[in-house]
C-alpha positions in Angstrom: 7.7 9.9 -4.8 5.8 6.6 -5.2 3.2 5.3 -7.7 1.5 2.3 -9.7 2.6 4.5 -12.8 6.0 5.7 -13.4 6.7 9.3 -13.8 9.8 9.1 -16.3 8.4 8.4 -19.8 9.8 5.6 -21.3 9.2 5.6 -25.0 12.4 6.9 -26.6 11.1 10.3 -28.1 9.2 11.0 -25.3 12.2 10.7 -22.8 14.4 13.0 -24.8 11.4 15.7 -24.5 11.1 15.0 -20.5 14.7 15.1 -19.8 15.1 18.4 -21.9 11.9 20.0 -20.3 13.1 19.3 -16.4 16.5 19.8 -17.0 15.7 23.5 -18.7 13.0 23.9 -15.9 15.2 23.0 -13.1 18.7 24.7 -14.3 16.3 28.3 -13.7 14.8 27.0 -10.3 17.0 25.5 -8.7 18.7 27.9 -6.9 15.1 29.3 -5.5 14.4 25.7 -4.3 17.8 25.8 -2.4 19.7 23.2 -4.3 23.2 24.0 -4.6 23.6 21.1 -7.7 22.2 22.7 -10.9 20.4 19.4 -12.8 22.2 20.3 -16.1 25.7 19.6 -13.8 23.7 15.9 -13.5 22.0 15.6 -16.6 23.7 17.4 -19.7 25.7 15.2 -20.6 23.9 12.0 -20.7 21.2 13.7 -22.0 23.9 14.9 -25.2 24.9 11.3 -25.5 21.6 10.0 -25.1 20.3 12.4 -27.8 23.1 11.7 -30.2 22.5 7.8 -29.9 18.8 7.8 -30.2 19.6 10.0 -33.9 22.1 7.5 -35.2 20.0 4.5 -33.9 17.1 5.7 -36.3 19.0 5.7 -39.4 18.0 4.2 -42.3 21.6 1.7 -41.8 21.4 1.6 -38.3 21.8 -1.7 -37.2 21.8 -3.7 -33.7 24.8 -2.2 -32.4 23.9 1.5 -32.5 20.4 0.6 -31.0 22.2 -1.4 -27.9 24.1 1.6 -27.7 20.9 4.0 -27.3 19.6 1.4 -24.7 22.5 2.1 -22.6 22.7 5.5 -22.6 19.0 5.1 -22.0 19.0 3.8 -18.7 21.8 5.6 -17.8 19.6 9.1 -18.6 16.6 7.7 -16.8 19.2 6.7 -13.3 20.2 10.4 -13.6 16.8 12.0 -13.6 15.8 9.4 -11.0 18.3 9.9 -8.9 18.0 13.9 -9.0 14.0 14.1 -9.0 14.8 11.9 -5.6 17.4 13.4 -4.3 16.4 16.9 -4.6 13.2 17.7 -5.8 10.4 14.7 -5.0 10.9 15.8 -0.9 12.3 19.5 -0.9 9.5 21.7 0.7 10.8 24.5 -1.5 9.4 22.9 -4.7 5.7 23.8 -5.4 3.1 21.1 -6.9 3.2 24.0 -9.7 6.9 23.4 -10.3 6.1 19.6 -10.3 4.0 19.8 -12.6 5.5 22.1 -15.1 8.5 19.5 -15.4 5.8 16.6 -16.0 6.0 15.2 -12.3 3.3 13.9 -10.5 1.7 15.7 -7.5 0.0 13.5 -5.1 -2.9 14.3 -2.3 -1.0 15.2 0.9 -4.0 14.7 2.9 -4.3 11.4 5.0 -7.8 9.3 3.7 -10.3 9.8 6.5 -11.1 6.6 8.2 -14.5 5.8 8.1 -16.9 4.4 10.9 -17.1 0.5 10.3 -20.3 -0.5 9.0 -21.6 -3.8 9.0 -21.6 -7.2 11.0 -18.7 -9.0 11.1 -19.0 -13.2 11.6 -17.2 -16.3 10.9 -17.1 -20.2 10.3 -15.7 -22.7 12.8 -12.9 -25.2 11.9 -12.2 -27.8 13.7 -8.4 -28.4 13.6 -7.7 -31.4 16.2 -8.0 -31.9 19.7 -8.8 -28.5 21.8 -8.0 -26.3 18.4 -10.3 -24.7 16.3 -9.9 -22.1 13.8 -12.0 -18.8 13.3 -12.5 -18.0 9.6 -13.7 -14.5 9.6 -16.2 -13.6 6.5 -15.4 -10.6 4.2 -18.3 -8.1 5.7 -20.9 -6.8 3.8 -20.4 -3.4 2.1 -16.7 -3.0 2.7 -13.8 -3.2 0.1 -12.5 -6.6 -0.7 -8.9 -5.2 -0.1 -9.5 -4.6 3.1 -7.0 -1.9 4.8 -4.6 -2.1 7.7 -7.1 0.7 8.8 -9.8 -2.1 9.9 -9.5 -4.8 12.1 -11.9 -7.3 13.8 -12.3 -7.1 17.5 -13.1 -11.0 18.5 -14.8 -11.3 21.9 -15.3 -15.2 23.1 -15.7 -17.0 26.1 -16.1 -21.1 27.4 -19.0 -22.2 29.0 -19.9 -25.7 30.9 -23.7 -26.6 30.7 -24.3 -25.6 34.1 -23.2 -21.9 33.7 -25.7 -19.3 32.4 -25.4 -19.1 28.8 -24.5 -15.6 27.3 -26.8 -13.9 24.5 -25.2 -11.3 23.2 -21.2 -10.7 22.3 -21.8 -8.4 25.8 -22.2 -11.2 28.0 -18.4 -12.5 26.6 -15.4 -12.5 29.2 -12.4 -11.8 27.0 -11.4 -10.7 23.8 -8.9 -10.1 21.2 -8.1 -7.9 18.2 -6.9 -9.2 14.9 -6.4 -8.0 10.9 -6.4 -11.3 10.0 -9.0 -13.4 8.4 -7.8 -16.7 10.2 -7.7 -16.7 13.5 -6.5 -20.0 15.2 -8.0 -21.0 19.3 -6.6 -23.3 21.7 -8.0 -25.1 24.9 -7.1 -26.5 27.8 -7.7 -30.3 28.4 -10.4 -29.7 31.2 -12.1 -27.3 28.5 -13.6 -30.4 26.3 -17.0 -30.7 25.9 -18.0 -27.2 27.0 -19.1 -24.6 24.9 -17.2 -21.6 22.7 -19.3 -18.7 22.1 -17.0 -16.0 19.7 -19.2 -12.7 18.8 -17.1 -10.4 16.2 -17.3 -6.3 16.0 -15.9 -5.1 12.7 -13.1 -2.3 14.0 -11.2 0.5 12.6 -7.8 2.4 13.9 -9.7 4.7 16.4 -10.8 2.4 18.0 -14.3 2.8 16.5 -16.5 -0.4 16.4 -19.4 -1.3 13.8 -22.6 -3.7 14.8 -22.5 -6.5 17.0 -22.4 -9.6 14.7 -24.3 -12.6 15.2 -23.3 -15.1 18.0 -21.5 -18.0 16.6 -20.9 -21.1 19.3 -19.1 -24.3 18.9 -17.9 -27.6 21.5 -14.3 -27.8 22.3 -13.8 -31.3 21.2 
């Protein structure tokens, strides 16, 4: 089980409750979700000590030891309810997302997010980088998240040309091409290829193999 937000609760009061509530919820369950460990077996007994600490660190003449002393036992209540939410519960087919969330876990969307047709031309700056090496910089496309997914790609098609050939017009008319998720994308050229001219046309791209809009042509000499 994975998340930006932590399922254990960390505020000391609220950790007792948690721990109490999935270790009572889970010592009646288990044995219907085939675990042979009952989680009081894991959990009891920290949670006793952990209990007991937290009361005698809230005394009025408390004082720095007895709260190190609930830290502790603390994190050693929150490995134990890691470890067993982990070991046994977070991936066992036999607990339901109701039995999740009756001991305060989280239950996430098992369904994979669709991925969408790519919309939008895709085009890039030219840098030059020395001799017979430029760099592509692609452009974030219009209309799609700035944290782009490894879901989309860009699908780079290029192709040199001396003055005498016939010029392409369209991304079409481009001999060979390449696929890349990243936003940089360096070229290099032969010696004979100076002086004649790049062409690069770009087709935003996602995982299926589905391709957006042609983007613009972008051409540049091979210095």
């Amino acid at each position: 089980m994975s998340g930006s937000k932590d399922y254990i609760v960390r505020n000391d009061s609220g950790l007792l409750d948690f721990a109490k509530n999935l270790s009572r919820y889970g010592s009646s369950n288990y044995s219907r979700w085939g675990i042979t460990v009952n989680p009081e077996s894991n959990i009891s007994e920290l949670l006793d000590d952990y209990e007991l600490k937290l009361e005698k660190s809230i005394l009025p003449n408390s004082g720095i030891i007895d709260k190190k002393a609930k830290n502790v036992a603390k994190e050693k209540l929150i490995k134990a309810l890691r470890s067993y939410v982990q070991g046994f519960i977070a991936r066992n087919p036999n607990v339901t997302d109701e039995d999740k969330l009756a001991m305060r876990l989280p239950v996430y969307d098992r369904e994979p997010t669709p991925v969408g047709k790519p919309l939008g031309e895709a085009t890039a700056d030219v840098k030059y980088l020395g001799k017979k090496v430029m760099q592509l910089y692609i452009k974030h496309v219009v209309g799609t998240p700035l944290d782009e997914k490894a879901d989309y790609g860009y699908k780079i098609y290029y192709g040199k040309y001396a003055d005498s050939d016939t010029q392409p017009t369209s991304g079409q008319d481009l001999r060979e091409n390449k696929f890349t998720r990243k936003k940089k994308e360096v070229f290099e050229f032969m010696p004979d290829d100076a002086k004649k001219t790049v062409y690069f046309c770009i087709r935003y791209e996602n995982s299926k193999g589905e391709t957006g809009p042609w983007g613009p042509m972008i051409s540049a000499t091979i210095p």
